[in-house]
TILOKE-913801 format. One record per residue (C-alpha): x, y, z. Coordinates in Angstrom, 1 decimal, always signed. Example, Ala and Ser with C-alpha at 12.3 -4.5 7.8 and 13.67 -1.06 7.14 Angstrom:
east_north_up
+12.3_-4.5_+7.8
+13.7_-1.1_+7.1
***
This chain:
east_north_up
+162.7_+46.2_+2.8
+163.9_+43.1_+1.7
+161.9_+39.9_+3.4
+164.2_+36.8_+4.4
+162.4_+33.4_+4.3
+164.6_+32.5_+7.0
+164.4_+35.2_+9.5
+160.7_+35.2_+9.6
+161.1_+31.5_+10.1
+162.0_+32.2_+12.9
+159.4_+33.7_+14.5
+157.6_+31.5_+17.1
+154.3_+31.9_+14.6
+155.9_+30.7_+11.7
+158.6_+28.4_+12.5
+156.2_+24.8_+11.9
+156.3_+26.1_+8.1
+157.9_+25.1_+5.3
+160.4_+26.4_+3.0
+157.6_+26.7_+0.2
+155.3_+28.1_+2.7
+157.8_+31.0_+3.4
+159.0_+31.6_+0.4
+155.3_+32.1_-0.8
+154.5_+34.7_+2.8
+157.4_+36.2_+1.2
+155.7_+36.8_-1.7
+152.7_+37.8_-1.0
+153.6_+40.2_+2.1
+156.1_+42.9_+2.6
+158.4_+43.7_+5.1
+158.2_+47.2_+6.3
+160.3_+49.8_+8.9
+158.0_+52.0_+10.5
+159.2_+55.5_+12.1
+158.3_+55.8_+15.9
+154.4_+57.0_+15.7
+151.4_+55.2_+14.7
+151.1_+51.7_+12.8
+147.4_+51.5_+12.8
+144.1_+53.2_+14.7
+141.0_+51.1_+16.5
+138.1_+51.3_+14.6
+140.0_+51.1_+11.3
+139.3_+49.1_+8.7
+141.6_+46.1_+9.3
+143.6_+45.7_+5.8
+146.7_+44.1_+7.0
+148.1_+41.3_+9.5
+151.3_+42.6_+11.0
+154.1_+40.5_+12.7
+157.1_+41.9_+14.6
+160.7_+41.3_+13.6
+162.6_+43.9_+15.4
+162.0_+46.5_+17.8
+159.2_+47.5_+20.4
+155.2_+47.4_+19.8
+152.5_+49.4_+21.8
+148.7_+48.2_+21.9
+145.8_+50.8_+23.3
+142.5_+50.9_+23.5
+140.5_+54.1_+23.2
+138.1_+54.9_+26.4
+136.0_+57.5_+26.0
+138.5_+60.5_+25.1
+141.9_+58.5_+26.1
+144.4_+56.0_+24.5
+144.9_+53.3_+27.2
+147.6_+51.3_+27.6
+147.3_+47.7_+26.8
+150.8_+45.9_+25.9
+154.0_+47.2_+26.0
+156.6_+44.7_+24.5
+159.6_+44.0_+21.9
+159.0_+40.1_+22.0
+160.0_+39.0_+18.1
+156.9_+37.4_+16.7
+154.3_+39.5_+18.4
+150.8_+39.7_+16.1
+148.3_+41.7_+16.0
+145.6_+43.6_+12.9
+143.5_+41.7_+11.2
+143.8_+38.4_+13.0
+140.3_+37.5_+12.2
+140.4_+38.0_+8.5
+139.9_+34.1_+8.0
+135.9_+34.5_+9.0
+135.6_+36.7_+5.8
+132.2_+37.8_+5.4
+131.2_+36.7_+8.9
+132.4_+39.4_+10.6
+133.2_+43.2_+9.9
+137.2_+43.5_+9.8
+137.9_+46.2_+11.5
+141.1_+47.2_+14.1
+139.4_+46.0_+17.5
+142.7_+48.7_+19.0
+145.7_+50.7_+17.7
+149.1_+49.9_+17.5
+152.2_+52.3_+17.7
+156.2_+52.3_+17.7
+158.0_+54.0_+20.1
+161.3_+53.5_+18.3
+162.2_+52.3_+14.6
+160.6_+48.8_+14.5
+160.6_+46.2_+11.2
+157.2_+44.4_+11.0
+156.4_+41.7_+8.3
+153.4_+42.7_+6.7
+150.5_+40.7_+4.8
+147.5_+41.8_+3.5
+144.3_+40.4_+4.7
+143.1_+39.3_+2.1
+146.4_+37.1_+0.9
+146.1_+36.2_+4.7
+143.0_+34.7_+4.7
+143.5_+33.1_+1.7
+146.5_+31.4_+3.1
+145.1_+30.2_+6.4
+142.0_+28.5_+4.3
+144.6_+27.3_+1.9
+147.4_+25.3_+5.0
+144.9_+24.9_+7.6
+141.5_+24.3_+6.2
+140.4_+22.3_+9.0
+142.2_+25.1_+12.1
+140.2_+27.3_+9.3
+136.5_+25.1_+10.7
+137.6_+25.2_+14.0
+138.2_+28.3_+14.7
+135.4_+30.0_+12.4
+133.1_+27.5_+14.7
+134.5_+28.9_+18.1
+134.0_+32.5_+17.0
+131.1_+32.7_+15.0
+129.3_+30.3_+17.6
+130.6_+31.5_+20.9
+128.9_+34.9_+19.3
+125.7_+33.0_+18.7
+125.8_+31.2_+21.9
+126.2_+34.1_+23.6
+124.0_+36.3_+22.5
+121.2_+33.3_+22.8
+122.6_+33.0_+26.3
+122.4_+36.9_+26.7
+118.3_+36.9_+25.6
+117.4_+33.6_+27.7
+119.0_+35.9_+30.8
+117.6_+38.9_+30.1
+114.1_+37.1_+29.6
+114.9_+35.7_+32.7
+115.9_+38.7_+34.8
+112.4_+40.2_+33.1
+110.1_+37.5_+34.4
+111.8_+38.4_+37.9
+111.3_+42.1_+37.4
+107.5_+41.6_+36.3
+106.9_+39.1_+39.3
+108.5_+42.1_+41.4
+106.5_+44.8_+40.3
+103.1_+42.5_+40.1
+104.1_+42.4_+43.9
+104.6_+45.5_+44.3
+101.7_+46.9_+42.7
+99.1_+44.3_+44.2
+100.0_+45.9_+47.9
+98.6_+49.7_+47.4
+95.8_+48.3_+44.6
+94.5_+45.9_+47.6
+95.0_+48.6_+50.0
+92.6_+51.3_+47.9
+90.0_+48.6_+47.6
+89.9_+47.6_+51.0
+89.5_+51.6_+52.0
+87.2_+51.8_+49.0
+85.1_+49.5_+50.7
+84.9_+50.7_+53.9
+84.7_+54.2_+52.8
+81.3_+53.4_+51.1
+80.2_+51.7_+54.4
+81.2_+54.8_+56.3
+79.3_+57.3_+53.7
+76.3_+55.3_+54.4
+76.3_+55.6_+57.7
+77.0_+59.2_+57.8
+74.1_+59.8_+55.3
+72.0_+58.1_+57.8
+73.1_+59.6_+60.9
+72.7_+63.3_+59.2
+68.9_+61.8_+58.1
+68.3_+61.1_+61.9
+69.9_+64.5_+63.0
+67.8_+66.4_+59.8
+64.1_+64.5_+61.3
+64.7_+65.1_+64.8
+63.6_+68.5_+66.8
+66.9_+70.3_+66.4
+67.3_+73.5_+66.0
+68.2_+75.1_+62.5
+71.0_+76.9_+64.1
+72.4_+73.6_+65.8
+72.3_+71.7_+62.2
+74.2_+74.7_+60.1
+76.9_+74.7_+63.3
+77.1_+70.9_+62.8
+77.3_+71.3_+59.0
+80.2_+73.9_+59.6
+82.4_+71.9_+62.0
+82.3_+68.8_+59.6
+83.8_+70.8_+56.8
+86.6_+72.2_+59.8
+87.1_+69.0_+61.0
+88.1_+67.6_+56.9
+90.3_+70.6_+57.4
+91.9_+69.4_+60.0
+92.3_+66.0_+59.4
+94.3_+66.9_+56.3
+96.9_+68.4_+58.5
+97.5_+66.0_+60.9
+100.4_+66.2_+62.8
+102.8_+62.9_+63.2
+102.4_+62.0_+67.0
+104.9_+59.5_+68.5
+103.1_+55.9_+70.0
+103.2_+57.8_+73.7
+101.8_+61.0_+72.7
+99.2_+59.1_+70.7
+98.3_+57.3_+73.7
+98.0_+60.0_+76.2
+95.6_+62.2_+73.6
+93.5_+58.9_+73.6
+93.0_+58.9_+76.9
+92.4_+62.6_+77.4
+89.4_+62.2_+74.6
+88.3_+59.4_+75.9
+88.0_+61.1_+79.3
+86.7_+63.9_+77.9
+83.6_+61.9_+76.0
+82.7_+60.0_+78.8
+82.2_+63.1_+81.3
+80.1_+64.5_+78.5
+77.8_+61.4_+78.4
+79.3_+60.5_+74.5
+78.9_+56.4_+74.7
+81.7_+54.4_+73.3
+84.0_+57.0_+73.5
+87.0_+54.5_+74.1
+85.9_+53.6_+70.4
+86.1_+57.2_+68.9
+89.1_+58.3_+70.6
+91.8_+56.4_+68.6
+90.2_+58.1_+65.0
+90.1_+61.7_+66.6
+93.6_+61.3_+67.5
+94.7_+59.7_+64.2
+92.5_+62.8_+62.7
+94.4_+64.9_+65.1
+91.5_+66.4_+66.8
+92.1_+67.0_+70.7
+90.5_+68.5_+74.0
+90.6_+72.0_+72.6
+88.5_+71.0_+69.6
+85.9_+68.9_+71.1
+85.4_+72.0_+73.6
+84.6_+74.0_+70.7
+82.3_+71.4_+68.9
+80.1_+71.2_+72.3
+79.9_+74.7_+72.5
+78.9_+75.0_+68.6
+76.1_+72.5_+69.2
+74.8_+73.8_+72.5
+72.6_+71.1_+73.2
+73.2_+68.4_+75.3
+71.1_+65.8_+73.3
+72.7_+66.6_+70.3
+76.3_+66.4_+71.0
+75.9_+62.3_+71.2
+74.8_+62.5_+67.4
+77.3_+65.2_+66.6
+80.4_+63.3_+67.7
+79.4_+60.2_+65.9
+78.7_+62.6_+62.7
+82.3_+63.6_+63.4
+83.5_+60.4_+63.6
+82.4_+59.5_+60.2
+83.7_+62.7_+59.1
+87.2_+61.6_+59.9
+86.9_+58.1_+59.0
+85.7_+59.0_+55.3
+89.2_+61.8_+55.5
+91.4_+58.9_+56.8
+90.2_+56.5_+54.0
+90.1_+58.9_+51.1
+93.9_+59.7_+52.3
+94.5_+55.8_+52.3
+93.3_+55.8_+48.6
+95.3_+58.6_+47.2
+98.2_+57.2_+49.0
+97.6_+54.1_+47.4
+97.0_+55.1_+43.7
+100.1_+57.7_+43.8
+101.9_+54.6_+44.7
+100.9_+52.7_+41.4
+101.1_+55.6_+39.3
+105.2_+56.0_+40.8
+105.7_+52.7_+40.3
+103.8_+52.3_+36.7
+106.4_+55.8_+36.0
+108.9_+53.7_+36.9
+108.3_+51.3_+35.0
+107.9_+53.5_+32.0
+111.6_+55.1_+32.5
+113.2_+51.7_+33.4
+112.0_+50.0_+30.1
+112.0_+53.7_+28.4
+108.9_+53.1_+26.8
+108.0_+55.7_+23.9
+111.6_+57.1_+24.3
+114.2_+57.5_+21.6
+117.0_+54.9_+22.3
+120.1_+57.3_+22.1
+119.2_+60.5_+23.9
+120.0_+63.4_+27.1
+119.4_+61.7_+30.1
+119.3_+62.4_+33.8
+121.2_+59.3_+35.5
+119.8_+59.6_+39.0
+116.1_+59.2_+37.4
+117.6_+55.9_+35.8
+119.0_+54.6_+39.2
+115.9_+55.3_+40.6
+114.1_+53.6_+38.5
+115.8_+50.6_+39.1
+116.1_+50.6_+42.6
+112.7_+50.8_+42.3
+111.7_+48.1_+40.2
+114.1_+46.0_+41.9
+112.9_+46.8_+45.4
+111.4_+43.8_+45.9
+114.6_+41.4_+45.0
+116.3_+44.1_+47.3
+114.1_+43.6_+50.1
+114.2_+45.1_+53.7
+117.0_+43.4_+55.2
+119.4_+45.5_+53.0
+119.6_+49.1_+53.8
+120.3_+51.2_+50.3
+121.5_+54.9_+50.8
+121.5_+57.3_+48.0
+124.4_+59.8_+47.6
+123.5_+61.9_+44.8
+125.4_+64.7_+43.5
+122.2_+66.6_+41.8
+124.6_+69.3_+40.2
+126.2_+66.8_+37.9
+125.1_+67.3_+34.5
+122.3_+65.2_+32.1
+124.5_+63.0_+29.5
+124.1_+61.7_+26.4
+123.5_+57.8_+26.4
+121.7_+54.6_+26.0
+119.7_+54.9_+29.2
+118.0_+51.7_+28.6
+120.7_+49.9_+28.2
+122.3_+51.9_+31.4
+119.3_+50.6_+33.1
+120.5_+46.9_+32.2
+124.3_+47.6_+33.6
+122.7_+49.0_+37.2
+120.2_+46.0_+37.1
+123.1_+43.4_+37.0
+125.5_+45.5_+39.6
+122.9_+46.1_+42.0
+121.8_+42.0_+41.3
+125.0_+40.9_+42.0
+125.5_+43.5_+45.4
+122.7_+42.2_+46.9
+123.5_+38.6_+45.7
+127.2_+39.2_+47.6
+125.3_+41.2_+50.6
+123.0_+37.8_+51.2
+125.9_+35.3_+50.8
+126.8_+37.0_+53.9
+124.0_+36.7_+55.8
+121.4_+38.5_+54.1
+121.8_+42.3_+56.3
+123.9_+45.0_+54.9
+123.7_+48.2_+53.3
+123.9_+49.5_+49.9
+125.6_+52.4_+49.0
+124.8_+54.5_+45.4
+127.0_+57.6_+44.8
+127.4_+60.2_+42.2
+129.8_+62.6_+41.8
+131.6_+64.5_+38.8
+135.6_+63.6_+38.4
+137.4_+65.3_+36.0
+135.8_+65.2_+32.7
+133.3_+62.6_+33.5
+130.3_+61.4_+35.8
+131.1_+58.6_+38.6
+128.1_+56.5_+39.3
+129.4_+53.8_+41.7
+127.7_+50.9_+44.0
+129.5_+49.8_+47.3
+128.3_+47.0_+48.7
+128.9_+45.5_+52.3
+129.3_+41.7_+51.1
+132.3_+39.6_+51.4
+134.1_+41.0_+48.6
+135.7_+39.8_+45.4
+138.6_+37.8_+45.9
+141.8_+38.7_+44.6
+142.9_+36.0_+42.5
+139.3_+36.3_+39.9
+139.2_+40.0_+40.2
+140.8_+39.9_+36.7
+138.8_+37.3_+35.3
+134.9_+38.8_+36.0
+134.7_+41.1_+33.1
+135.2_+37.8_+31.0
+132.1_+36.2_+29.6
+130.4_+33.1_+30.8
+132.4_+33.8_+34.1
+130.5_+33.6_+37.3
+130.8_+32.6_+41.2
+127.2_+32.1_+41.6
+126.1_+28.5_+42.1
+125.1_+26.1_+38.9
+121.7_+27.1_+37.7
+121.8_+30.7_+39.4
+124.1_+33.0_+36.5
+125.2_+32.4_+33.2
+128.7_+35.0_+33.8
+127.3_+37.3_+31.3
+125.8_+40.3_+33.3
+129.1_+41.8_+33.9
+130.3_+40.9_+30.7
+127.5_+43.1_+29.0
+127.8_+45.7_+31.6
+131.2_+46.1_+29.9
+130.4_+46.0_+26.4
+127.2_+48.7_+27.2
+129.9_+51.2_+29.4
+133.4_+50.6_+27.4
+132.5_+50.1_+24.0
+128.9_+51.4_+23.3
+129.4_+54.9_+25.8
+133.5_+54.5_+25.5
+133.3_+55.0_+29.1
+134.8_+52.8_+31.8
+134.0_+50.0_+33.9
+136.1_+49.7_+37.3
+136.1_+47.1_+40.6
+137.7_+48.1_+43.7
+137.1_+45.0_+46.6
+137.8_+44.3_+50.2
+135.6_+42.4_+52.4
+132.9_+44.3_+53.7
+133.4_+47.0_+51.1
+133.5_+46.5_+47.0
+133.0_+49.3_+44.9
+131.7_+48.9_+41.3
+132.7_+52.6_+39.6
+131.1_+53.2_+36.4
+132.6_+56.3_+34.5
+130.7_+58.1_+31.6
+131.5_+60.7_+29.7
+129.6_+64.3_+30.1
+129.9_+65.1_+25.6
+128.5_+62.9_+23.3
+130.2_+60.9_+21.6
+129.7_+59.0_+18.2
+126.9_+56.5_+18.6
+127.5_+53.5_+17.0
+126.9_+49.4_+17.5
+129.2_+47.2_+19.4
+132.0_+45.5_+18.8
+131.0_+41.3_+18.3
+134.1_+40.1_+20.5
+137.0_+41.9_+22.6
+140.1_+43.2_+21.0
+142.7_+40.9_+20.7
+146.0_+42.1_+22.3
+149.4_+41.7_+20.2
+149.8_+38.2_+21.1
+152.9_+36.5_+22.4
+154.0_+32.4_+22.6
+152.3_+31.0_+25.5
***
C-alpha cells in the first residue's frame, strides 16, 4: 500500500522527525494490510520492525502448550518485532512473542536491518545509551546472578557441614565407648571362663547373650512413664536377687527392652546363685555394645542420606536435561536447606506420588525451590520466626502443580506485580539482590515453558509452579523479557 510521510508522522513514535527523515522511512519500509490472523510467531527470527497505523494489535506469549494473552489494543503507533535490532551482533534477533490481527489492520513496516541502520544513523548517541543499558544490565546481571548463587552455596555448604558434623560426632563418641564396653565384656567373660563354673552354666550364658542382641534389636518404643515403672520393677527385681548396682543396670535393660519375664529366665538358665551377679553384668555389656552399634548405623545412614542428598541437589554425574521425579528434588532441598529452615518452622509434605516423572532441568528446578522455600521462611521469620510450611503436589489438567504456602505476612498488593522483575526485592540492604525470583521465572517460563504463579493473603501466600508432563524442545533462554507492543507513556 502506498506510505504517506505525513500520516506516519503522526504517530507518537515518529512525530520529532523530519520531513527528510520520513520521506527516507518511506523509502526504505513498506506499508502493509494484514488479513485478521497472524503477523508474526515468538521464537521467530525477528526480520522486521512493525508500527500500527490503523486497526487492532494482539501480543501473546507462548506457555508451555498455550498462547497467552498479553496486550490487546488499537492505540495508532503501537511497536513491536525487532525493537532491539540496533544491538546487531550483540544479541540474537529473534521475536521475544507473537503478534496477531483480529480484524483488517495497516502496519508500517521496516526491515531490520534498514532499521538499525537508521537508529545508528539519527541517534548515534540514544544508539550508546541504549546498547549500554541492555548489553550491561545483561552482564550485570548475570555477574550479580553468580555472586548470589556463590553466595547461597557458601550457605548451603555451611548448612550441610552442620549437618553432617552432628551424626559423624555422634558415631565417634559411640565408637569410643563401644570399644570401652568390648573390653570390658572380654574381661568379664575371662573372669567367668577362669572361675569354677560349670560348662553347662557358661554355654547357657553364651546363649542368652546372643537372645538378648536379639532382643535388643526389637525394642519396643516405651513412653517416659512406662520407661520409668519397668525401671523400677528391674531394679527391684536385681536387688532381691543380690545383683549390686542394679539402680545402674536398670535404665539399659529397659532401653534394651528386657523386662521381669526375661531376667526370670536368665536366672533360671544360670542356676547358680554366684554366677547370676557376673551374668547380669555380662548382659549389660551385651546391651550396651547393641545400643551403641545401633547409635552408629543410625549415625552413618544419616550421612550417607544426607551425602545422597547432596548428590541429587547438585545432580552430580547426571545428564542436565533428563526424566525426573520432582518430589526426590524437593526433598533434596528441604534437606539441604534444613538447617536455614530450622525447628521453629513446621514443613508438611503433601505429595501426590501418582503424578508422573517429567522431563526437565532438575538442577536448575532445584535452584527455583531453593529461592521459594528461602524467601517462605524469610517471610515466616519476619513474622516472628514460628509457622508452618506447606509443599503440595497434585496433577491439574495437563500439567504438575508443585506449590509452597507459607504462613508469613504475605505479599502486599500493590508490589505483587512488580516481584517477577529483576533486581526487585523487599529484603533489607545487604540481604537480596531481587534476582531469585527473577531466575525462578526465566528457569519455569522460558527454559520448561511452564508457569510461575503468586497467590497472597496474610498468613497464607502460595507460590504455584506449573510444569508440563511431555517434553518439550530444550533450548537456552531468552537474554531479556519480551517486550510488549509498546504505547506513549
Amino acid at each position: 500500500m502506498p506510505c504517506s510521510a505525513a500520516e506516519i508522522g503522526s504517530l507518537f513514535l515518529f512525530e520529532k522527525l523530519s520531513p527528510e527523515q520520513l520521506g527516507r522511512l518511506c523509502s526504505e519500509g513498506r506499508v502493509e494490510l494484514f488479513d485478521p490472523g497472524p503477523v508474526f510467531a515468538e521464537g521467530d527470527p525477528a526480520t522486521c520492525f512493525y508500527v500500527m497505523i490503523e486497526g487492532t494489535v494482539v501480543m501473546s506469549r507462548r506457555v508451555g502448550s498455550d498462547d497467552i494473552e498479553v496486550t490487546r489494543t488499537s492505540q495508532p503507533g503501537v511497536y513491536a518485532g525487532a525493537v532491539m535490532a540496533y544491538l546487531g551482533d550483540g544479541k540474537p534477533q529473534r521475536y521475544m512473542n507473537s503478534v496477531r490481527v483480529p480484524e483488517p489492520t495497516r502496519f508500517f513496516v521496516l526491515p531490520a536491518e534498514s532499521f538499525a541502520n537508521l537508529i545508528h544513523e539519527w541517534f548515534p548517541m540514544a544508539v550508546h545509551l541504549l546498547e549500554g543499558l541492555a548489553l550491561g544490565s545483561q552482564t550485570f546481571q548475570r555477574a550479580v546472578g553468580q555472586r548470589e548463587r556463590l553466595l547461597a552455596l557458601g550457605s548451603l555448604s555451611a548448612g550441610l557441614t552442620h549437618e553432617l558434623n552432628n551424626p559423624a560426632a555422634a558415631a565417634a563418641r559411640a565408637t569410643s565407648s563401644l570399644r570401652d564396653r568390648v573390653a570390658h565384656m572380654r574381661n568379664k567373660l575371662g573372669a567367668i571362663a577362669s572361675g569354677p563354673y560349670h560348662g553347662d552354666a557358661l554355654k547357657a550364658l553364651v546363649e542368652l547373650q546372643e537372645r538378648t542382641a536379639e532382643r535388643v534389636s526389637k525394642a519396643p518404643a516405651l513412653s517416659p512413664l512406662e520407661a520409668s515403672d519397668r525401671e523400677d520393677e528391674i531394679a527391684d527385681w536385681l536387688d532381691d536377687h543380690g545383683v549390686q548396682n542394679g539402680w545402674q543396670i536398670a535404665p539399659t535393660f529397659v532401653q534394651g527392652g528386657l523386662d521381669v519375664d526375661w531376667l526370670e529366665q536368665v536366672a533360671a538358665a544360670v542356676d547358680e546363685e554366684e554366677i547370676l551377679q557376673s551374668a547380669i553384668e555380662c548382659l549389660n555389656y551385651t546391651v550396651e555394645a547393641e545400643l551403641l552399634m545401633s547409635e552408629i548405623e543410625d549415625s552413618t545412614t544419616r550421612i550417607s542420606h544426607l551425602v545422597d542428598a547432596a548428590k541429587q541437589y547438585s545432580q552430580l554425574d547426571r545428564a542436565p536435561y533428563q526424566v525426573a521425579d520432582v518430589h526426590e528434588l524437593l526433598d533434596s532441598t528441604l534437606l539441604m536447606l534444613s538447617g536455614k529452615i530450622g525447628p521453629q518452622v513446621k514443613v508438611v509434605k503433601e505429595y501426590d506420588r501418582s503424578v508422573p516423572r517429567i522431563p526437565a532441568y532438575p538442577a536448575e528446578l532445584n535452584q527455583v525451590w531453593t529461592n521459594v522455600i528461602d524467601n517462605a521462611v524469610s517471610a515466616i521469620n519476619s513474622a516472628g520466626g514460628e509457622g508452618t510450611l506447606t509443599v503440595r503436589t497434585a496433577l491439574v489438567h495437563d500439567r504438575l502443580l508443585v506449590e509452597f504456602r507459607d504462613t508469613g505476612p504475605g505479599v502486599p498488593a500493590e508490589i505483587r506485580g512488580r516481584i517477577f522483575d529483576p533486581f526487585f526485592t523487599t529484603k533489607p540492604v545487604g540481604e537480596g539482590t531481587g534476582l531469585g525470583l527473577d531466575i525462578s521465572w526465566r528457569i519455569v517460563v522460558n527454559k520448561h515453558h511452564g508457569d510461575l504463579k503468586v497467590e497472597s493473603v496474610p498468613g497464607d501466600t502460595r507460590f504455584q509452579v506449573l510444569l508440563p508432563l511431555t517434553a518439550t524442545d530444550p533450548g537456552t533462554e531468552p537474554d531479556t523479557v519480551p517486550y510488549p507492543a509498546q504505547e506513549p507513556s
